[in-house]
C-alpha positions as CSV (number, residue, x, y, z in Angstrom):
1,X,0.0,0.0,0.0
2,X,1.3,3.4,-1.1
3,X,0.4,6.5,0.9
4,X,0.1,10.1,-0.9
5,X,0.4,13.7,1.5
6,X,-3.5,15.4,1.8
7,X,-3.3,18.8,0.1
8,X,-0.9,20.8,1.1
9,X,-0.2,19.4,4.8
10,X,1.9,16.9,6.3
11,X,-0.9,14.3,6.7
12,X,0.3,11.0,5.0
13,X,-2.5,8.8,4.2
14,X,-3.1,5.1,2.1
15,X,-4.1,5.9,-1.7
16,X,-6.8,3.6,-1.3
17,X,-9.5,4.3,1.9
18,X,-12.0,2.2,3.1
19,X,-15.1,3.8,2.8
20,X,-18.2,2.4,5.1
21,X,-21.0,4.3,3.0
22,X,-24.1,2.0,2.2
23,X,-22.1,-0.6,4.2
24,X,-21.6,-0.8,7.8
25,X,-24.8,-0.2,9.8
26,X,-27.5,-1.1,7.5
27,X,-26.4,-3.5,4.1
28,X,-24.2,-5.7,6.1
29,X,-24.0,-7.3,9.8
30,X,-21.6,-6.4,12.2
31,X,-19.7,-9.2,12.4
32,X,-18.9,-9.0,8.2
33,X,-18.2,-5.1,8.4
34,X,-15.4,-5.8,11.5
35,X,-14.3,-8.7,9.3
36,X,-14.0,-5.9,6.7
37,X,-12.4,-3.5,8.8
38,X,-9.5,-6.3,9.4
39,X,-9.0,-7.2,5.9
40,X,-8.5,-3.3,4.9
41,X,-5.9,-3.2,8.5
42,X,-4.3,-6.7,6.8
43,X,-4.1,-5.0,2.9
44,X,-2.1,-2.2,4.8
45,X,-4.8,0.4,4.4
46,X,-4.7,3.0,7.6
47,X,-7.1,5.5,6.6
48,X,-10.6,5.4,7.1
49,X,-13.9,7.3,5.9
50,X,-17.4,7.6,7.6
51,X,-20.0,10.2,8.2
52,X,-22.6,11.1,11.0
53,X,-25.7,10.3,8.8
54,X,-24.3,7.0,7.3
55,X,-27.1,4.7,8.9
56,X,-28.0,7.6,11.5
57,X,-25.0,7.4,13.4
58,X,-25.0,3.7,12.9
59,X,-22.0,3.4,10.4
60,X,-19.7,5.5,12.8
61,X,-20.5,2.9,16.0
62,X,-19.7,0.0,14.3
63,X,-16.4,1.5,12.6
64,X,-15.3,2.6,16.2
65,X,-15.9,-0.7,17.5
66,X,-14.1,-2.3,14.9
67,X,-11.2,-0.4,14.9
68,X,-11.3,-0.5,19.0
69,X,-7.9,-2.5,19.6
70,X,-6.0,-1.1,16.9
71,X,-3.5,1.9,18.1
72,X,-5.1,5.6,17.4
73,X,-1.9,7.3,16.0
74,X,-1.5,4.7,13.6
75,X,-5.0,5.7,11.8
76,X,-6.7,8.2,10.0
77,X,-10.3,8.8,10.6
78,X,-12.2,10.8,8.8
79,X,-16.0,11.6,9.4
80,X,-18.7,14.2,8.0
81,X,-21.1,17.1,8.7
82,X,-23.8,18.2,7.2
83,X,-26.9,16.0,6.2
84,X,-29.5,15.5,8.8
85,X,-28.9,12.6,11.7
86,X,-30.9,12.5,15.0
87,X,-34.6,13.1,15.1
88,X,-33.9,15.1,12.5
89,X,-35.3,18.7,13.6
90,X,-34.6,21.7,12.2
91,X,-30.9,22.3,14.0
92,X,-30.2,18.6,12.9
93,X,-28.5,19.8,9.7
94,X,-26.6,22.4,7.5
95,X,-23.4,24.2,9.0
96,X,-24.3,26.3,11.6
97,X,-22.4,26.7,14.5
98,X,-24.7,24.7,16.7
99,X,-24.9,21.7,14.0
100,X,-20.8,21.5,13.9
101,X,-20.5,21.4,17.4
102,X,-23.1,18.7,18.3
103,X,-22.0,17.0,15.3
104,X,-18.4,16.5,16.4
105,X,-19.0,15.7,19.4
106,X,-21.8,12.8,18.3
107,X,-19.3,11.7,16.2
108,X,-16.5,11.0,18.1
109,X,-18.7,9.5,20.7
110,X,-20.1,7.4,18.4
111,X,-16.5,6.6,17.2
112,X,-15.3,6.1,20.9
113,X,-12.1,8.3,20.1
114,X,-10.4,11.6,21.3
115,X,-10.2,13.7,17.8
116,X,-10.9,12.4,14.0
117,X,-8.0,13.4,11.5
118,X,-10.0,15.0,8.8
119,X,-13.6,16.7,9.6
120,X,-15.3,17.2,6.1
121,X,-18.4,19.7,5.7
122,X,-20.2,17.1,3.7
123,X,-21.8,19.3,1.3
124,X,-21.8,22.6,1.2
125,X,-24.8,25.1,3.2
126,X,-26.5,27.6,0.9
127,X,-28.2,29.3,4.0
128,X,-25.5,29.4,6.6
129,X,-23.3,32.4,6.7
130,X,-19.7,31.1,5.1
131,X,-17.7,33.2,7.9
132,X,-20.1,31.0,10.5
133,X,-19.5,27.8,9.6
134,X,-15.2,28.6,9.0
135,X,-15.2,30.3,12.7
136,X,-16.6,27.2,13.7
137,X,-14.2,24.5,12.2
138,X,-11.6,26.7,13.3
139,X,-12.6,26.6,16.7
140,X,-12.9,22.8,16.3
141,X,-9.4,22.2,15.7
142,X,-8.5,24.4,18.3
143,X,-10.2,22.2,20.3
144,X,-8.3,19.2,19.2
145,X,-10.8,17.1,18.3
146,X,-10.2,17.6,14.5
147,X,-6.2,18.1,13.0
148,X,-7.6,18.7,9.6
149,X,-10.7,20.3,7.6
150,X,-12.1,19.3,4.6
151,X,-14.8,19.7,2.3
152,X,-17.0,17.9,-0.4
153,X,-18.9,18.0,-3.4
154,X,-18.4,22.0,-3.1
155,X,-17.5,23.7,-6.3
156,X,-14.6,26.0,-7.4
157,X,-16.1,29.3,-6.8
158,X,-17.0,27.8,-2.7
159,X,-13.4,26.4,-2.5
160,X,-11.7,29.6,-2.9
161,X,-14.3,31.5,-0.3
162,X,-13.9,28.9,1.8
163,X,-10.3,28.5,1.6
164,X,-9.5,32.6,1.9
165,X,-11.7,32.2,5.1
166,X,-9.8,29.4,6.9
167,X,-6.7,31.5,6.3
168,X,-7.8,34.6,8.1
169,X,-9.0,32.0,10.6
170,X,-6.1,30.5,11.1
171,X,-5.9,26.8,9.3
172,X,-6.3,25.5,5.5
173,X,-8.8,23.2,4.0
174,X,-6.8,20.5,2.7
175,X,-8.9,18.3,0.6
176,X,-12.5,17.8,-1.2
177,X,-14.4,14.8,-1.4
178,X,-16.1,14.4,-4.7
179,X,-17.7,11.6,-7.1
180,X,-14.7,10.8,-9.7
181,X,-14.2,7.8,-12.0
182,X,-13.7,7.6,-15.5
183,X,-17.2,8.4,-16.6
184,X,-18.2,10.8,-14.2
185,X,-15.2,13.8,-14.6
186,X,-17.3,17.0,-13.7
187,X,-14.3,18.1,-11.3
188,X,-11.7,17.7,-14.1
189,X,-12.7,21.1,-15.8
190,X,-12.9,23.8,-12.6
191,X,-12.7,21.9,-9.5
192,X,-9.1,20.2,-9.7
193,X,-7.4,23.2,-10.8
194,X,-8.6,25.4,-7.8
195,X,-7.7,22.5,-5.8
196,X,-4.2,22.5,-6.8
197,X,-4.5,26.6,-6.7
198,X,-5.3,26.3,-2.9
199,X,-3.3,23.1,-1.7
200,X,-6.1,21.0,-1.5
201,X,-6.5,17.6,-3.2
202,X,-9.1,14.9,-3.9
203,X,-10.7,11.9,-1.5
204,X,-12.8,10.4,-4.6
205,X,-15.5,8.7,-3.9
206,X,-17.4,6.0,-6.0
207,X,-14.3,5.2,-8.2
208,X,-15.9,2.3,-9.5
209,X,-19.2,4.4,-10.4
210,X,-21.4,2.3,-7.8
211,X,-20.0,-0.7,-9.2
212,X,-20.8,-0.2,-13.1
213,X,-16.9,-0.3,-14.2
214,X,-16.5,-3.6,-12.8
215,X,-18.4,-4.6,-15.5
216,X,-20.5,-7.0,-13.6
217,X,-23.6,-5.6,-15.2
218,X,-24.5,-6.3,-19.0
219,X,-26.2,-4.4,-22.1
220,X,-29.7,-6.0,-22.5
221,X,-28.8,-8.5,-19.3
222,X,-31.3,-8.6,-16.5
223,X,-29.2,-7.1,-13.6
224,X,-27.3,-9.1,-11.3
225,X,-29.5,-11.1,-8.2
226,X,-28.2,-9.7,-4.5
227,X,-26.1,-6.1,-6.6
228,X,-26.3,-2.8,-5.5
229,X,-28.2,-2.0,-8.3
230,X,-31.5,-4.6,-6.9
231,X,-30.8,-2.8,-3.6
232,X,-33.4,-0.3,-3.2
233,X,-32.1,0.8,0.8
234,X,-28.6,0.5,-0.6
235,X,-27.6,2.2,-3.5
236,X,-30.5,2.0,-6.5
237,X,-30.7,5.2,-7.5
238,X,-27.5,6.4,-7.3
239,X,-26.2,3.5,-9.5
240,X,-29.1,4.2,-12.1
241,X,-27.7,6.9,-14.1
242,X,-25.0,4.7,-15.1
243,X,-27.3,1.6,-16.9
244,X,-28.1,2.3,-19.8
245,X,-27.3,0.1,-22.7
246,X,-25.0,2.5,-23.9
247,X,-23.3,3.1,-21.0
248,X,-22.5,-0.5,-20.4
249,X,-21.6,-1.6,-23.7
250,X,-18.8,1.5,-23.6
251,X,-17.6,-0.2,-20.3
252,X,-16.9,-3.6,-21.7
253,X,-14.6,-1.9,-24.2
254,X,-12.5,-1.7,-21.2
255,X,-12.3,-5.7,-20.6
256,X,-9.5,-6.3,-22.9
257,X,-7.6,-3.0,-21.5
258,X,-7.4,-4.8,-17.9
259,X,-6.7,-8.2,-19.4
260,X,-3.1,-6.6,-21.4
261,X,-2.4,-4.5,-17.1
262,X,-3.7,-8.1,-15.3
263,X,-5.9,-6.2,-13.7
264,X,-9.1,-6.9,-12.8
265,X,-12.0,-4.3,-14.3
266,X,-12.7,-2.7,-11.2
267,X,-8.9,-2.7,-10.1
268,X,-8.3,-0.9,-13.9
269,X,-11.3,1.7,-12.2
270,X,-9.7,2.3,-8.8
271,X,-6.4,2.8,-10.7
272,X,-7.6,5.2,-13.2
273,X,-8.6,7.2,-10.6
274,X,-5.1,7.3,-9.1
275,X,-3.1,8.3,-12.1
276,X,-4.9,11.9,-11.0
277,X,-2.0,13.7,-9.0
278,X,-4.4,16.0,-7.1
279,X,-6.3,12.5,-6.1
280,X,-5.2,11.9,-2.8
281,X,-6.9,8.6,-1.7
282,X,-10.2,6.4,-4.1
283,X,-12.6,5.8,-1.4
284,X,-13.7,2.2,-1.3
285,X,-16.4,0.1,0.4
286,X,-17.0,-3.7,0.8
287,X,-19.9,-6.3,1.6
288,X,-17.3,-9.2,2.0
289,X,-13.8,-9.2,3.4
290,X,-12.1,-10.8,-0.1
291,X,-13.3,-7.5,-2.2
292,X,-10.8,-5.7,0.0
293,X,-8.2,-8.1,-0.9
294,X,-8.9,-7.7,-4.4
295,X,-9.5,-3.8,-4.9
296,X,-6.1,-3.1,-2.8
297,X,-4.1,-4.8,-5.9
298,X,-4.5,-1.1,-7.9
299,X,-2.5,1.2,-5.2
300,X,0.8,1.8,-7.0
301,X,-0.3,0.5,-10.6
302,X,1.1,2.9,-13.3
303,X,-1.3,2.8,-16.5
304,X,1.1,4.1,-19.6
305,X,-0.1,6.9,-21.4
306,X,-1.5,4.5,-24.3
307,X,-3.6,2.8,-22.3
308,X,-4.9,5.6,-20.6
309,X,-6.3,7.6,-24.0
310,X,-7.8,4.3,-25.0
311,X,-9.6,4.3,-21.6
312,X,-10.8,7.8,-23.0
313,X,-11.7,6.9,-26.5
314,X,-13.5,3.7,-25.4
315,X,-15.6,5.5,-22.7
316,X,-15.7,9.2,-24.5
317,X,-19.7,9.0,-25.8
318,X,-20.6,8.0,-22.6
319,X,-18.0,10.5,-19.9
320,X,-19.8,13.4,-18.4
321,X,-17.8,16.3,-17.6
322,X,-19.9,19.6,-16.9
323,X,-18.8,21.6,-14.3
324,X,-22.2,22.5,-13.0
325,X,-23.0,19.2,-12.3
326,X,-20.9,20.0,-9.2
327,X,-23.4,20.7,-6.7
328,X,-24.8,21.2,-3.3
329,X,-28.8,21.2,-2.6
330,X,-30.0,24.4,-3.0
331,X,-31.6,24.3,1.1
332,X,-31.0,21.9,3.9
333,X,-33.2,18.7,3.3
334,X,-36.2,18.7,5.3
């Protein structure tokens, strides 16, 4: 396992990330997500990602629990803010200073630890005062209980406000966690070059695009019995956009691409990913301990340039890169 700086700070952390979205707390049992847990610890990976609202707090207790032996300074944690957890009322989401506060210290209670690494605003709040919700972060790493900030899913034009902000406040954002993979580029065009601009770099999430460039599901094929896909509590509709015939006939194009690097299709996904130098870390989740195994195999894989613009020409009818599909909802969710 390979490890890559976050932004512009000092943080080392594993190129690949295990992810517990859609996971830990509500698709799998306990007992499979800790056996997770240990086979992303065995691959080598250190760094781990959760969020408050993954399964209503849910996702964060049984990541704490899993990781409850293993020594804190030889992890990264990072956890989210933003969507609503709780009863949901209507202090139970956004960025206001109230919400950051209580949601730091839910998490790391539900996380059973002292600080996280990396505290991400998980989208970002159209009806919070900017300058609020910076003061606050700042004041949460002056309390130790975060070392870093980050962001996600927030566009160019918020990066830079946000980013002149935490200066005058006294700390840098140092990353943003978007949806990348080799069919969904929207960051490609305005977010990554204000990221490198400010010091900040990527924690990608769905690198496989919900599982459709492992090229497990099949123009004019009935889709796959027990896959995220059929999961209507885990995953349906964010996977949806991605199956159409079109789509999927592009992505078996890439079969013979991973055959010629030995990799597997979604290792040839995680991988393409990772030839991005402002991608920090490709999030990744797991049902069952061996996909761990397998999706570790693409840290440090090196696709020559060839390969990679035949990646492009096989995929290009189907890649969507418009920068103002970079978004975050125009309120709080209800």
């Amino acid at each position: 396992m390979e490890y890559r700086y976050l932004g512009r700070s000092g943080l080392k952390i594993t190129e690949i990330t295990y992810g517990n979205w859609l996971t830990h707390g509500s698709q799998v049992e306990n007992d499979v997500a800790t056996a997770c847990v240990r086979a992303a610890l065995d691959a080598g990976i250190t760094t781990f990602d959760t969020a408050d609202a993954y399964a209503n707090g849910k996702a964060e207790e049984v990541l704490g629990a899993a990781l409850a032996h293993e020594r804190r300074e030889s992890l990264e944690i990072f956890t989210k803010v933003y969507w609503p957890v709780g009863p949901k009322g209507p202090n139970d989401t956004g960025l206001s200073r109230k919400h950051i506060m209580e949601g730091i210290n839910g998490s790391l209670r539900r996380l059973n630890m002292d600080y996280v690494d990396l505290y991400q605003a998980h989208r970002f709040d159209h009806e919070t005062p900017l300058e609020e919700t910076i003061a606050a972060f700042a004041d949460v790493v002056r309390a130790g209980k975060a070392l870093y900030i980050g962001v996600s899913e927030w566009s160019a034009d918020q990066m830079r406000r946000g980013q002149a902000l935490a200066r005058q406040a006294g700390f840098s954002l140092v990353s943003n966690q978007p949806q990348y993979n080799a069919l969904w580029r929207v960051i490609e065009p305005e977010v990554i070059p204000a990221a490198k601009e400010l010091g900040m770099s990527q924690v990608v999430w769905s690198p496989m695009a919900q599982g459709t460039l492992s090229g497990k599901y099949l123009p004019g094929q009935p889709l796959p019995s027990g896959s995220r896909a059929t999961d209507e509590h885990g995953g349906a509709d964010t996977i949806s956009r991605y199956l159409d015939d079109s789509i999927l006939s592009n992505v078996q194009k890439l079969r013979p691409i991973a055959e010629e690097l030995e990799l597997s299709m979604a290792q040839l996904a995680i991988a393409w990913v990772l030839q991005n130098d402002n991608v920090a870390t490709a999030l990744v989740g797991a049902s069952r301990p061996e996909q761990v195994a397998e999706n570790v195999k693409a840290s440090g894989v090196k696709i020559p340039a060839g390969l990679m613009a035949a990646i492009d020409d096989a995929l290009a009818p189907s890649i969507i890169n418009d920068p103002a599909k970079t978004v975050s909802p125009a309120s709080r969710p209800a």
